[in-house]
C-alpha positions as CSV (number, residue, x, y, z in Angstrom):
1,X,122.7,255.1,-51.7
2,X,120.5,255.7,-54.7
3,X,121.8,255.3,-58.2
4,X,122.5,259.1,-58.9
5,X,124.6,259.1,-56.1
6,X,126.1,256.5,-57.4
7,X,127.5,257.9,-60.4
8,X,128.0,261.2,-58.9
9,X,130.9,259.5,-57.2
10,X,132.2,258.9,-60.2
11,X,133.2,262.8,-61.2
12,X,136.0,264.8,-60.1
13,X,134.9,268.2,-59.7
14,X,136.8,270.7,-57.1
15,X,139.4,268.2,-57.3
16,X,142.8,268.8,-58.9
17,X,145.2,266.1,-60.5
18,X,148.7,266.1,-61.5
19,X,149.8,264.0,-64.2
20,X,153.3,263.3,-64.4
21,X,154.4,261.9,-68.4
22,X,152.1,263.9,-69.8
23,X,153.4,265.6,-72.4
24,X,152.5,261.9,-74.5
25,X,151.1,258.4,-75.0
26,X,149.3,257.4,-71.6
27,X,149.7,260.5,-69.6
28,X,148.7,262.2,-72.6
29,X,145.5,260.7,-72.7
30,X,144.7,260.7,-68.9
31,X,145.2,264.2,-68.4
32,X,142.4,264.2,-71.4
33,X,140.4,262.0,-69.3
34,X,140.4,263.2,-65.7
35,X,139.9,266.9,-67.1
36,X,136.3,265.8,-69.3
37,X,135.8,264.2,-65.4
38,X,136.0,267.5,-63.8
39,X,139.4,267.9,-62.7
40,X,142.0,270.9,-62.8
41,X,144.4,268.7,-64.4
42,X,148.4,270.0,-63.5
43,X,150.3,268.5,-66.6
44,X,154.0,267.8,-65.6
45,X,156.3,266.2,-68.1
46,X,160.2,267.5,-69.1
47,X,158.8,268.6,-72.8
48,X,157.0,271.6,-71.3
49,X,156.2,272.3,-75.6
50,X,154.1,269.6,-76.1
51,X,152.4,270.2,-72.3
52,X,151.4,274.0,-73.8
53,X,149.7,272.4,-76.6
54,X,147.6,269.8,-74.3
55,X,146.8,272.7,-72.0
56,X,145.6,274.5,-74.9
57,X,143.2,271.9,-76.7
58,X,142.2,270.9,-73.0
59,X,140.9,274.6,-72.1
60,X,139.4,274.9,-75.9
61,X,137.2,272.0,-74.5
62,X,135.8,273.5,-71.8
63,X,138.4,272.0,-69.3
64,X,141.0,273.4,-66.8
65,X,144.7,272.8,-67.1
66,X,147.9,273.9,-66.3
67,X,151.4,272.8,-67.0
68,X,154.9,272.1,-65.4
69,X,158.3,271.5,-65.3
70,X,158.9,268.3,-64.0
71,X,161.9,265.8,-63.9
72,X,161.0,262.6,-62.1
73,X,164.9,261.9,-61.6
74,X,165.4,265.1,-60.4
75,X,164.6,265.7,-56.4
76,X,165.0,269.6,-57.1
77,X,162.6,269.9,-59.9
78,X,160.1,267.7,-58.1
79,X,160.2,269.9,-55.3
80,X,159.6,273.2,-57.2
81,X,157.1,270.9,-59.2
82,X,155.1,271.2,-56.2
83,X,155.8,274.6,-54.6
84,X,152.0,275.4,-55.5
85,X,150.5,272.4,-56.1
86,X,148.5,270.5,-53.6
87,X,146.7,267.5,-55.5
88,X,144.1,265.5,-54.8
89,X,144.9,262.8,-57.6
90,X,148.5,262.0,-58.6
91,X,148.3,259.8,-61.3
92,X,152.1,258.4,-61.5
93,X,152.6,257.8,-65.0
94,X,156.4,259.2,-66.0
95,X,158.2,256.1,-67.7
96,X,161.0,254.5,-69.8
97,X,161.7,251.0,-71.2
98,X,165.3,249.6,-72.1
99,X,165.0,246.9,-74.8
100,X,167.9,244.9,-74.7
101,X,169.4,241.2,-73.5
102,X,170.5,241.6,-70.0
103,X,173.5,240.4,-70.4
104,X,174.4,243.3,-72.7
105,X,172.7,246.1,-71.0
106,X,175.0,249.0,-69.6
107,X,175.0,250.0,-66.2
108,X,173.8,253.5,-66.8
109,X,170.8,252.3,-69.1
110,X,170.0,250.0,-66.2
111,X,170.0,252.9,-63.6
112,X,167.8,255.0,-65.9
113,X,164.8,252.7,-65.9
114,X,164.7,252.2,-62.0
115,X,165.4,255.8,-61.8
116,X,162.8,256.9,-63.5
117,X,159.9,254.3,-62.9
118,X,161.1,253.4,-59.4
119,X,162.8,255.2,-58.0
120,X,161.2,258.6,-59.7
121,X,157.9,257.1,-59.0
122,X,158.5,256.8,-55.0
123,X,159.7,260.6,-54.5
124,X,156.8,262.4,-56.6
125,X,154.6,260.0,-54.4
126,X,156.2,261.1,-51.3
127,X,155.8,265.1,-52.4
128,X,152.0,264.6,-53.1
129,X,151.8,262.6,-50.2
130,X,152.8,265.2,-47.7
131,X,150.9,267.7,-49.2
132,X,148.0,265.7,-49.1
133,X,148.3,264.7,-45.4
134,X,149.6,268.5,-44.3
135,X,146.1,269.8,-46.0
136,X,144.4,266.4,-43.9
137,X,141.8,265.4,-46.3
138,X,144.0,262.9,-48.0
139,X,144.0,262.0,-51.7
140,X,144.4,259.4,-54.5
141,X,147.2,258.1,-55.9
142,X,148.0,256.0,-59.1
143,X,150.9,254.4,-59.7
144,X,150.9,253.4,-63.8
145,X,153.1,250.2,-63.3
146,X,152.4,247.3,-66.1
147,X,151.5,243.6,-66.3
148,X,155.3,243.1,-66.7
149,X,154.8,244.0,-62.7
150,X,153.4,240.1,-62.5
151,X,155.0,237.9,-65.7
152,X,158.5,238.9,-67.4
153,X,159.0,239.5,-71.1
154,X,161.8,238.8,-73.4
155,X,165.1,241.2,-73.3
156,X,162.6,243.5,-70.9
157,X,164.5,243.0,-67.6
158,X,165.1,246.6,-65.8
159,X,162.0,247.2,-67.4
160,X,160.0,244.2,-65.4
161,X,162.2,244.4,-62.2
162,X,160.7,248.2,-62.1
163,X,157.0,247.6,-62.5
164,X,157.7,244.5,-59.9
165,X,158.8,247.1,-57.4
166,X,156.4,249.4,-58.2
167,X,153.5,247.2,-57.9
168,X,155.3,246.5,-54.5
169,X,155.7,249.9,-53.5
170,X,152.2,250.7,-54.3
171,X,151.4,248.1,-51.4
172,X,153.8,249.2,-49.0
173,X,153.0,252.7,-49.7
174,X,148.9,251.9,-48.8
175,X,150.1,250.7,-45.7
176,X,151.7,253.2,-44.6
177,X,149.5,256.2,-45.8
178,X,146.2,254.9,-45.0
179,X,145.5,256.3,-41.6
180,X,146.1,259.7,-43.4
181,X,143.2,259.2,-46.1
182,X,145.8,258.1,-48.8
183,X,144.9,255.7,-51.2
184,X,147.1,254.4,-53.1
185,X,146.7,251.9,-55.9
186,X,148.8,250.7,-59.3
187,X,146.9,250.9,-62.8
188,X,148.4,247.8,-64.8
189,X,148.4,247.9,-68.6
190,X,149.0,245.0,-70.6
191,X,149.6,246.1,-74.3
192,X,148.2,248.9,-75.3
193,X,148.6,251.1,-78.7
194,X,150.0,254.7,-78.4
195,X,152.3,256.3,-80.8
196,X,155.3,254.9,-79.9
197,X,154.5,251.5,-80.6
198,X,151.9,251.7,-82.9
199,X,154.2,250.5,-86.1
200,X,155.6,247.7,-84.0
201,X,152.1,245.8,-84.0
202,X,151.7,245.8,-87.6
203,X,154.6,243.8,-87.8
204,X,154.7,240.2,-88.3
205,X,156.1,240.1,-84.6
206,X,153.5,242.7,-83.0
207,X,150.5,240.4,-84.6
208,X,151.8,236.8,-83.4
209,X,151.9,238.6,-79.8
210,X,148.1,240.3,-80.1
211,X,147.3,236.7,-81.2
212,X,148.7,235.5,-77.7
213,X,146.1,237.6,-76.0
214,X,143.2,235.4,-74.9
215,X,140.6,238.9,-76.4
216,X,142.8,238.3,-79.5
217,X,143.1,242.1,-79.8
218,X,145.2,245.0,-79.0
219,X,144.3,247.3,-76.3
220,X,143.0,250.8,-76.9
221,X,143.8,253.4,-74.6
222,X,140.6,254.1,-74.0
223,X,140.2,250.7,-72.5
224,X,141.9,252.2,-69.3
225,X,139.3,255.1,-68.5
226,X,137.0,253.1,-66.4
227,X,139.7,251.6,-64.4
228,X,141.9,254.9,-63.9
229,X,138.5,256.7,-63.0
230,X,137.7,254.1,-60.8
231,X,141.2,254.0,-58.4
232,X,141.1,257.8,-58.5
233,X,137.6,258.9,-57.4
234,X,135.2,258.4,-54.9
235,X,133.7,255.5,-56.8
236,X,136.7,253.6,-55.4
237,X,137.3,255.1,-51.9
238,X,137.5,251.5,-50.2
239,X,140.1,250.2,-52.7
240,X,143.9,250.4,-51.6
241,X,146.9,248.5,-52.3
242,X,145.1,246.9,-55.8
243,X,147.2,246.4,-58.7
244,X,144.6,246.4,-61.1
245,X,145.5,244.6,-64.8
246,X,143.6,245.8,-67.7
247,X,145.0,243.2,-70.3
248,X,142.5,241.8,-72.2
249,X,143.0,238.5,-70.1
250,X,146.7,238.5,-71.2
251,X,147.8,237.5,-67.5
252,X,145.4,234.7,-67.4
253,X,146.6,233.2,-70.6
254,X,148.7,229.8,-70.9
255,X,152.0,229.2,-70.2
């Protein structure tokens, strides 16, 4: 294969990707991404507001977009989320956190967490799985789970027990789907700035932990293109089942 074939491999037009959590932070930013690649990018997200104004600066850009009502935790809206939608990237990204000590935390805020990043995960997987495989040139998938999927962190627990299962599921899912063309792979962030927890590391608190990090920086989120682009193009058609960490060495780091 010569070298321009190569990084031909690497773009993503003709194809179109859903992005569910897109209306901020990550999903934000990788609905950005995959559309600069080449990609009709579907946004999904419950803030259809903020999903109008991606669309918008996306299209301004050159790129193509269109946006979506979608609930993660709700089997009804994920079906009508993909009445008319047949993707060939999902990029699993919807997500909540629950700080808290276990021992304190309320049963509902428990069942929110694996609702949404579980749970909610595994059923829009399963609708863009079966379109994929009805259409039968199968697809990519990425499953945003976390390096809290490997190593625990303090008062974190529904939090960690989700990305766990994720990380699982992405495996078990790659199993399963292969013979259908489905890849299926799980993007692992360790900490990375976005503008929900951008104040928190300039805090005496947020700077000890980037000090922890073996890079001995933050990550940005830019730091995830190569890897996101790499698990859901062609550049990566023989990985499956990988639970790639993009950490900054954080995983690696000493006990």
């Amino acid at each position: 294969m010569s070298g321009q074939d190569v990084f031909a491999t690497w773009r993503l037009d003709g194809r179109t990707a859903l992005v569910t959590g897109a209306s901020s932070g990550l999903g934000r930013h990788f609905a950005g991404l995959l559309a600069r690649a080449g990609a009709s990018v579907v946004l999904a997200a419950r803030r259809t507001d903020r999903l109008e104004a991606l669309r918008a600066e996306i299209t301004a850009a050159g790129g193509q977009a269109s946006a979506i009502a979608l609930d993660v935790t709700d089997a009804g809206s994920i079906a009508s989320a993909f009445d008319d939608v047949v993707p060939d990237i999902l990029v699993n990204n919807a997500g909540i956190a629950h700080a808290g000590k276990a021992m304190d935390m309320a049963a509902e805020d428990w069942e929110a967490v694996i609702d949404t990043n579980l749970t909610g995960a595994f059923l829009v997987a399963q609708a863009a799985a079966r379109k994929m495989a009805g259409r039968g040139r199968g697809g990519s998938i990425v499953n945003i789970a976390s390096i809290t999927g490997f190593r625990v962190a303090n008062q974190l627990a529904a939090y960690a027990a989700s990305k766990a299962g994720l990380v699982h599921l992405t495996k078990a899912l790659a199993l399963e789907w292969a013979r259908h063309g489905i890849r299926v792979n799980a993007l692992c962030p360790g900490y990375i700035v976005t503008e929900i927890n951008r104040d928190f590391f300039t805090t005496e608190v947020g700077e000890a932990l980037v000090r922890r990090i073996p890079q001995r920086r933050i990550g940005l989120e830019q730091d995830l293109d190569g890897a996101l682009l790499l698990l859901a193009s062609d550049a990566g058609a023989y990985i499956t089942g990988a639970a790639l960490a993009v950490d900054g060495g954080h995983l690696v780091s000493s006990l």
